[in-house]
C-alpha positions in Angstrom: 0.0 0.0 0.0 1.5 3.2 -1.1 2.1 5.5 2.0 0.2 8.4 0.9 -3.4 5.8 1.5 -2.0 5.0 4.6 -4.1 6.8 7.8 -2.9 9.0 9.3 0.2 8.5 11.9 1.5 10.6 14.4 4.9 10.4 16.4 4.7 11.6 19.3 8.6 12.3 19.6 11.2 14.7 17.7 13.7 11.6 17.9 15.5 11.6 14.4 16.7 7.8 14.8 12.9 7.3 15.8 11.7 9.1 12.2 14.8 6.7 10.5 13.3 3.5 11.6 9.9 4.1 10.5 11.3 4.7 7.5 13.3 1.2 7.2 9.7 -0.3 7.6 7.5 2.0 4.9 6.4 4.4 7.4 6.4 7.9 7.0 4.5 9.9 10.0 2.4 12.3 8.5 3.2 14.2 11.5 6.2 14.8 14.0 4.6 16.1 17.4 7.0 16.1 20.5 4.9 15.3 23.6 5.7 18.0 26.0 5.5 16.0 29.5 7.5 15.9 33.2 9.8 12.7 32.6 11.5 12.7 36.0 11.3 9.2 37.6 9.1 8.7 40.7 10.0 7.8 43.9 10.7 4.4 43.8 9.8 3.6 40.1 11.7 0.7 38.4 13.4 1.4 35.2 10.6 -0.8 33.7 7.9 1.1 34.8 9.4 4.6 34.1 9.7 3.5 30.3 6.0 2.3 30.4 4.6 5.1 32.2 6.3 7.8 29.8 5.4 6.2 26.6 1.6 6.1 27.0 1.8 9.6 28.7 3.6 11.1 25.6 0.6 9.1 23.3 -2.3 10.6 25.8 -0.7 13.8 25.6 -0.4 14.1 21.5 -3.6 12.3 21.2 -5.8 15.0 22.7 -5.1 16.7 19.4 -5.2 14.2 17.0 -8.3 12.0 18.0 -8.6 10.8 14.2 -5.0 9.4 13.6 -2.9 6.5 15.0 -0.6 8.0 17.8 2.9 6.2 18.3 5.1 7.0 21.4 8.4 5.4 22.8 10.3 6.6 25.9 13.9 4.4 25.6 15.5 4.3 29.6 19.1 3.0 30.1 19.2 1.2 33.2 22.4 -0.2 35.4 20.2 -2.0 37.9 17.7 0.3 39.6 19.8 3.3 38.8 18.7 5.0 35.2 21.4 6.7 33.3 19.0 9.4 31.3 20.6 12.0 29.1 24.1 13.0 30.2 23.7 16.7 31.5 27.5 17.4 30.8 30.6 15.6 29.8 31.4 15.2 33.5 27.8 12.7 33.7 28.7 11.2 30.6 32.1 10.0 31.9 30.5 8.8 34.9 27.9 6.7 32.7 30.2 5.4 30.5 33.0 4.3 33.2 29.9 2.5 35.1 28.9 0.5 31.9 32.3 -0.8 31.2 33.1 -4.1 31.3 29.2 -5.1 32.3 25.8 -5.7 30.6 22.7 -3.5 31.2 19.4 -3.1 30.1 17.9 -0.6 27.9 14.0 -1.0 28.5 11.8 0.5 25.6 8.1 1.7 26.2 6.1 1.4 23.1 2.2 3.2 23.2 -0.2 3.1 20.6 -3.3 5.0 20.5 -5.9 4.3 17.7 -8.6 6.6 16.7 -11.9 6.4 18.5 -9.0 5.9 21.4 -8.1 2.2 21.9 -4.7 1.8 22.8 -1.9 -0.7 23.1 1.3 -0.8 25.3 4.5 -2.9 25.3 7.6 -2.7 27.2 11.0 -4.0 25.6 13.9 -5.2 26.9 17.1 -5.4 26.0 20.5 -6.2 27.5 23.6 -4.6 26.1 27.2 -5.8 26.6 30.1 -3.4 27.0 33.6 -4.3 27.3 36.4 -2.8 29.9 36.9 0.9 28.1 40.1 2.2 29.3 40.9 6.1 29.6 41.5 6.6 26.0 38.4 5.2 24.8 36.0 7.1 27.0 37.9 10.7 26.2 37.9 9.9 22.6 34.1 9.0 22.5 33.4 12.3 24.7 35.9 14.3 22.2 33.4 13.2 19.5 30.3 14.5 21.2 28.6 11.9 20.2 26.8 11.1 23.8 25.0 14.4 23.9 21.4 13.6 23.7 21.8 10.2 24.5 20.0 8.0 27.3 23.1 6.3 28.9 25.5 8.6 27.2 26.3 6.3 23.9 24.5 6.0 20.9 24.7 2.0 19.5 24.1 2.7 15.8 27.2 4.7 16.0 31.2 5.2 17.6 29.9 3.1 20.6 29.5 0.1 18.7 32.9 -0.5 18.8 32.5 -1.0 22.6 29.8 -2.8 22.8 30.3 -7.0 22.9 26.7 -8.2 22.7 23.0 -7.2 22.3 20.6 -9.9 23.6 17.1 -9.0 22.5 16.0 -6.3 19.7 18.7 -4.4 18.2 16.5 -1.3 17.1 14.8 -1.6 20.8 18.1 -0.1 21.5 18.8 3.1 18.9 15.4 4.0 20.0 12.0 2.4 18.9 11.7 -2.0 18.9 10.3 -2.4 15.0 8.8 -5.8 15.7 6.9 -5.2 18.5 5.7 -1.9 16.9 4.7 -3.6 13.9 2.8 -5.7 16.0 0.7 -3.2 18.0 0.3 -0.9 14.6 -1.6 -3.8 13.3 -3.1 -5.1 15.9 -5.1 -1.5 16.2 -5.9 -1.7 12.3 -3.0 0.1 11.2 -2.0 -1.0 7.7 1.6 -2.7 6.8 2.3 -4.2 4.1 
């Protein structure tokens, strides 16, 4: 089906590498609506939960305005443990991320919302776990040199200079740069959303 008969979708996120995987499965959103919510953790919310309580809050929020399109949101949360390694303020925080996930695995969780119009909605959580080797000195100053962590939950960006660090991915790879394709695919169409 050619995308321009395709209902409307919105994204309720400005993510580029959100827009990019759409696009590797045929979708184009017909529009890009940032969700303008609070995303500070609350007290004593898992890792799991904070990524499944953000994406249908960004969908509720975007949905108000678009009642007759499909709404997609994703919240991605890099976890070591309990503690969640958000976006690095500084370069000082993204040091202190990165030296914590050396040499040890931890879970990005992905929270995937989907609200239909006529408002029916599906949720999913994601999860991932992600391998890093030992980074010495070097490595972490030459990935911060590049800038490449700014913007990034966790500090490091998989599709790109931190793949060279990273030793394993058990679970969906595109979970990871941002937004899990399969199991998007899979709400999309389970709410009546056409993909051919």
């Amino acid at each position: 089906m050619p995308m321009s008969s395709q209902p409307n979708l919105v994204l309720a996120s400005a993510s580029p590498r959100r827009v990019a995987l759409l696009a590797q499965i045929g979708i184009e959103p017909a529009n890009i609506i940032p969700a303008e919510i609070d995303e500070t953790s609350l007290k004593g919310e898992l890792p799991r939960q904070l990524a499944a309580r953000l994406a249908a809050a960004k969908a509720k929020s975007v949905a108000a305005d678009f009642p007759e399109a499909f709404v997609l949101a994703a919240d991605t949360v890099v976890a070591c443990g309990r503690r969640v390694l958000g976006k690095a303020s500084d370069e000082t925080e993204a040091q202190c991320f990165l030296t914590l996930l050396s040499g040890r695995r931890h879970k990005v969780w992905g929270g995937i919302c989907v609200i239909a119009p006529g408002g029916m909605s599906y949720n999913r959580i994601v999860s991932t776990t992600v391998s890093f080797k030992c980074l010495t000195g070097a490595d972490i100053t030459a990935y911060l040199d590049a800038g490449e962590w700014q913007g990034k939950a966790g500090a490091y960006a998989v599709q790109g200079r931190a793949a060279g660090f990273i030793s394993g991915v058990n679970g969906s790879y595109t979970n990871v740069v941002g937004l899990a394709l399969f199991e998007t695919v899979q709400l999309l169409r389970g709410l009546g959303y056409p993909i051919d």
